[in-house]
N, C-alpha and C positions, 0 to 999 in steps of 0.2 A: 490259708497260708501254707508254702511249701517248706517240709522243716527235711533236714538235709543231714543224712550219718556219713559218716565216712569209716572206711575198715581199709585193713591193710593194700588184698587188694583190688579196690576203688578203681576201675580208669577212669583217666580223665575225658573228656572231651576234647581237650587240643591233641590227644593223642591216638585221637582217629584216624585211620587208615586212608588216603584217597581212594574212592571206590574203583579206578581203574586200575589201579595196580593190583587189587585185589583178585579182580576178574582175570589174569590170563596164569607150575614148578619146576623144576627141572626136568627134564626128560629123563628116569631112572634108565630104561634101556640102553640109553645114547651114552654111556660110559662107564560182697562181698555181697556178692549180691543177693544168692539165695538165699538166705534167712532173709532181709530185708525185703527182699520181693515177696514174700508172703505173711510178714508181720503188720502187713496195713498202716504201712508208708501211703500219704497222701500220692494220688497219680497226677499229671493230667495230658489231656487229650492230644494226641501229634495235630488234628484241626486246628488247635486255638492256637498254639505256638510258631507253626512257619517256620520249623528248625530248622528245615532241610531246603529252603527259599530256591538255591540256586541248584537242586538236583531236580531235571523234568520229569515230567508224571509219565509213569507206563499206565500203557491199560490193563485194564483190570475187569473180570465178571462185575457185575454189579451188587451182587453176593458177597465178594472180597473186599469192593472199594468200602463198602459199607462197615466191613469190620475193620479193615484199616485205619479208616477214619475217628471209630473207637479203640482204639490201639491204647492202652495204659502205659504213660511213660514213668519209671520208676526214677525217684530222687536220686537212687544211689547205683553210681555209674562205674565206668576206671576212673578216679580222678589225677589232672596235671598229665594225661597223657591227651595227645591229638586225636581226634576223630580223622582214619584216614582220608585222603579227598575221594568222592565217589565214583569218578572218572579211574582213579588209580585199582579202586577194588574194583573197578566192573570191566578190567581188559589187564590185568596180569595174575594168572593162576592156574590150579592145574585143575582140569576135567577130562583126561585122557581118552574120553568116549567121543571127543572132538576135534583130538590130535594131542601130540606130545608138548606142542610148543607153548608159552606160558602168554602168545596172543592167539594159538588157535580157537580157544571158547567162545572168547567174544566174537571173531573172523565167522565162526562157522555154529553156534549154535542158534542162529534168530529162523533159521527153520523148524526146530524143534516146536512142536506141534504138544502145549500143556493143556489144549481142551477138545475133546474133554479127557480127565484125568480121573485112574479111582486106585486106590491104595487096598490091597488086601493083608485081613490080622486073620495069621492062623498058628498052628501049631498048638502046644499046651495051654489053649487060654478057654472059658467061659462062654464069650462072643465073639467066636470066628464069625468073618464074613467077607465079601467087596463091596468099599463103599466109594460112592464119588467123591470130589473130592469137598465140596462143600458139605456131602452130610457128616464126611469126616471130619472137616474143621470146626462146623457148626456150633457144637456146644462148648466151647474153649472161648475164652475171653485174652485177647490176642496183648501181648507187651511187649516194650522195646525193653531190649538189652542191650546194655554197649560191654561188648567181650574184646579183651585180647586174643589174636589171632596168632597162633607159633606155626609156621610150617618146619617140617622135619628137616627142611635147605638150609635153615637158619634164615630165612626173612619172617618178618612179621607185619601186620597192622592191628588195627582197632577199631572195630565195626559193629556200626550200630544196627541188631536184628531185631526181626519183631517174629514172633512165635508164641507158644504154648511149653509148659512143663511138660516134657516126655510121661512125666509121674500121673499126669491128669489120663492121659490115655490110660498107660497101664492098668491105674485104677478104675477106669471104666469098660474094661473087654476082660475086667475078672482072671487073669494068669491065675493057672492051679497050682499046688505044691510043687508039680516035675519042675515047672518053668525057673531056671537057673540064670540061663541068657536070653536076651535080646538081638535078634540078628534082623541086620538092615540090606534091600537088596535095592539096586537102581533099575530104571529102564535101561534095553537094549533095543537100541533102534535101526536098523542097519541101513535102512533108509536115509534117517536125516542126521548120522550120526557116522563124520566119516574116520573116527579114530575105532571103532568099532569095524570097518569094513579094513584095514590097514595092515599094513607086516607087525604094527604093533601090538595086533593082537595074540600076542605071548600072551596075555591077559586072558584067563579065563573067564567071558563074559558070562552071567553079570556082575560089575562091581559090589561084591559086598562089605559090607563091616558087622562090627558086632559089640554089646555092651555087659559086662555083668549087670545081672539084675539090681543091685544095689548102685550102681552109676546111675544106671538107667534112671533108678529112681531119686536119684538125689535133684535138688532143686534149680542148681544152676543148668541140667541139660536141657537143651529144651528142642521141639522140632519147628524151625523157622520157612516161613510163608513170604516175607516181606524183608527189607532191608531199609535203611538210609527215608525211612517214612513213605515207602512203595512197596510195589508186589516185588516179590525177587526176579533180579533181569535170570535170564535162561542160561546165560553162563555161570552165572552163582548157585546151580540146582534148582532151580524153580521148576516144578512149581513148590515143593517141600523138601527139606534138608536138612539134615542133623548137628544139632550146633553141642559141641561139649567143650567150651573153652581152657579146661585142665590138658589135653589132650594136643597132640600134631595135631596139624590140619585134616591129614590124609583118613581120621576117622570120621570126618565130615559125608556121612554119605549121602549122595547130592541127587536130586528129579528120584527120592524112592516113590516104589512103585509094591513092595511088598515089606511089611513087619511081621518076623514069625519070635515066637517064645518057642525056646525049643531049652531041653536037657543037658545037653550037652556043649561046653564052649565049640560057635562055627568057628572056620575055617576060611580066615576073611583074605582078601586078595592078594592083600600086599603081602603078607606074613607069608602066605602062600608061594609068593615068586622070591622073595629073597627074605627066610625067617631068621636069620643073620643078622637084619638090619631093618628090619619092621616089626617089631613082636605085636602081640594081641594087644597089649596093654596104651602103647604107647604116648604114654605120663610125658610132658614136657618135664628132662632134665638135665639140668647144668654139668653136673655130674656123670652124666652116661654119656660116651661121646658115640655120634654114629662110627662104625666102622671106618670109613674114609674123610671125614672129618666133624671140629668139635663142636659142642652142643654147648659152648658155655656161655657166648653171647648170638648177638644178632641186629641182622640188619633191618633197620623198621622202615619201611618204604611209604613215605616216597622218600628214594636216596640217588646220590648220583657220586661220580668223582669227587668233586669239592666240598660235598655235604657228604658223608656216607650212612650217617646216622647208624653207628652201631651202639649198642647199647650191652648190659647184661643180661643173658636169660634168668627169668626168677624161677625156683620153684613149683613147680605143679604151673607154671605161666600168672605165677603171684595168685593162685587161688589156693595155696596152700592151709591157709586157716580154717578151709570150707571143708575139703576135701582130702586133709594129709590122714584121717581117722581110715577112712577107705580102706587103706595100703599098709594098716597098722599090722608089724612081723611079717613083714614081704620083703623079700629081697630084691630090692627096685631095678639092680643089676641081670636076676636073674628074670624077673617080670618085668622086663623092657618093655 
């Protein structure tokens, strides 16, 4: 029997994001669960249920379909919020490595070339090395999450990922004492990647990001493989990307290609081009407005003229109960 908790904040399922809208953000140039996910909540299987009936199958190694198909779905979700539609998350969003536009990802990244793929851990850790990307996944036992999604534009959805705890890694490549942060690096591919070859590369490639170690390892982050009960399409990062649902979007770092623990807080992209209006931190908050406009609600897509679906931002993106210890005597103003 599936027995069912709910916590503040639960998504729901009706308040899943459509996965096209997901996939294509603004062109910045151009002007509860984790405790529950590991208290041994009954799961069950994305095979036996058909949740995701009307999203069609990508392929997949045969390596990956396999763990997909054991995919642990957790009882406790967002609840009374939609699951976006998956057309909506998989053609509006930003992956600036394939243009500015919030349909260039989808348009332009089905060349992108994820096999083969290998991810390298170096820096302060134990077990440096490069692994493919199946010996990397390998030992991780893969779960769906359904996260709220905050982009720093004020839109949002709610999407169902399937991934691993950030923490399971960590704890298996041994970080020493130095290691402080967490720094995420993407592929540059100049080749099949034409926002990389573009005037917009103001951007010094490659896109990074970065996590305190203590984020890193808290239980909601997790590093996502699949989505919507698939392998991740290629405009949503695939083949691996960074899911922290307390956080903007834009710390999602998407198709990584290197994890270093290093000493020192990096020096992550956006902060870099305009640290004004990107900080290192950036905590979904109602409270802090961006610089050119406010952060206090949001538009949850799919929206249009006559529906607009705006709503309120919650704190921490309603993961507040999980996550507000973090931040404890931080001045959230000054740690944007």
């Amino acid at each position: 029997m599936l027995i069912k908790s709910s916590r503040l904040s639960d998504c729901h399922e009706s308040e899943v994001t459509p996965e096209s809208l997901y996939l294509s953000r603004r062109h910045f140039l151009g002007g509860a669960m984790a405790a529950a996910a590991l208290s041994g909540l009954p799961r069950l299987s994305l095979a036996d249920g058909g949740r995701y009936a009307d999203v069609a199958e990508a392929a997949a190694p045969s390596w990956l379909a396999e763990k997909l198909s054991a995919t642990r779905w957790d009882a406790v979700t967002v609840k009374d919020e939609a699951i976006t539609p998956f057309k909506d998350a998989t053609t509006y969003n930003n992956f600036y490595e394939f243009g500015p536009d919030k349909g260039d990802p989808a348009a332009n990244a089905g060349a992108l070339k994820t096999e083969p793929w290998s991810v390298v851990i170096d820096g302060e850790v134990g077990k440096p090395g490069k692994y493919g990307l199946e010996d990397f996944i390998k030992p991780y036992q893969l779960e769906e999450r359904i996260y709220r999604l905050r982009c720093v534009e004020a839109w949002s959805m709610v999407i169902p990922w399937i991934g691993f705890p950030i923490s399971d890694l960590i704890k298996r490549v041994e970080p020493t004492s130095k290691a402080k942060y967490v720094r995420f690096e993407t592929l540059v591919d100049r080749k099949d990647m034409p926002g990389v070859q573009s005037n917009f590369a103001l951007i010094d490639w490659p896109y990074v990001e970065g996590l305190r170690m203590d984020e890193a390892m808290h239980p909601l982050a997790i590093l996502a493989v699949g989505m919507y009960g698939r392998v991740l399409a290629n405009q949503n990062g695939a083949p691996l990307r960074l899911v922290v649902p307390w956080k903007y979007g834009f710390k999602g770092a998407k198709s990584i290609v290197r994890i270093s623990f290093v000493e020192e807080q990096p020096k992550t992209t956006w902060q870099s081009l305009a640290a004004d209006e990107y900080g290192f931190y950036a905590n979904v908050n109602p409270t802090v407005d961006h610089p050119r406009w406010s952060q206090a609600r949001e538009r949850r897509l799919p929206s249009g003229l006559f529906s607009p679906n705006v709503r309120p931002t919650l704190m921490f993106n309603g993961y507040a109960d999980e996550v507000a210890s973090l931040y404890a005597g931080m001045d959230l103003r000054k740690d944007y």
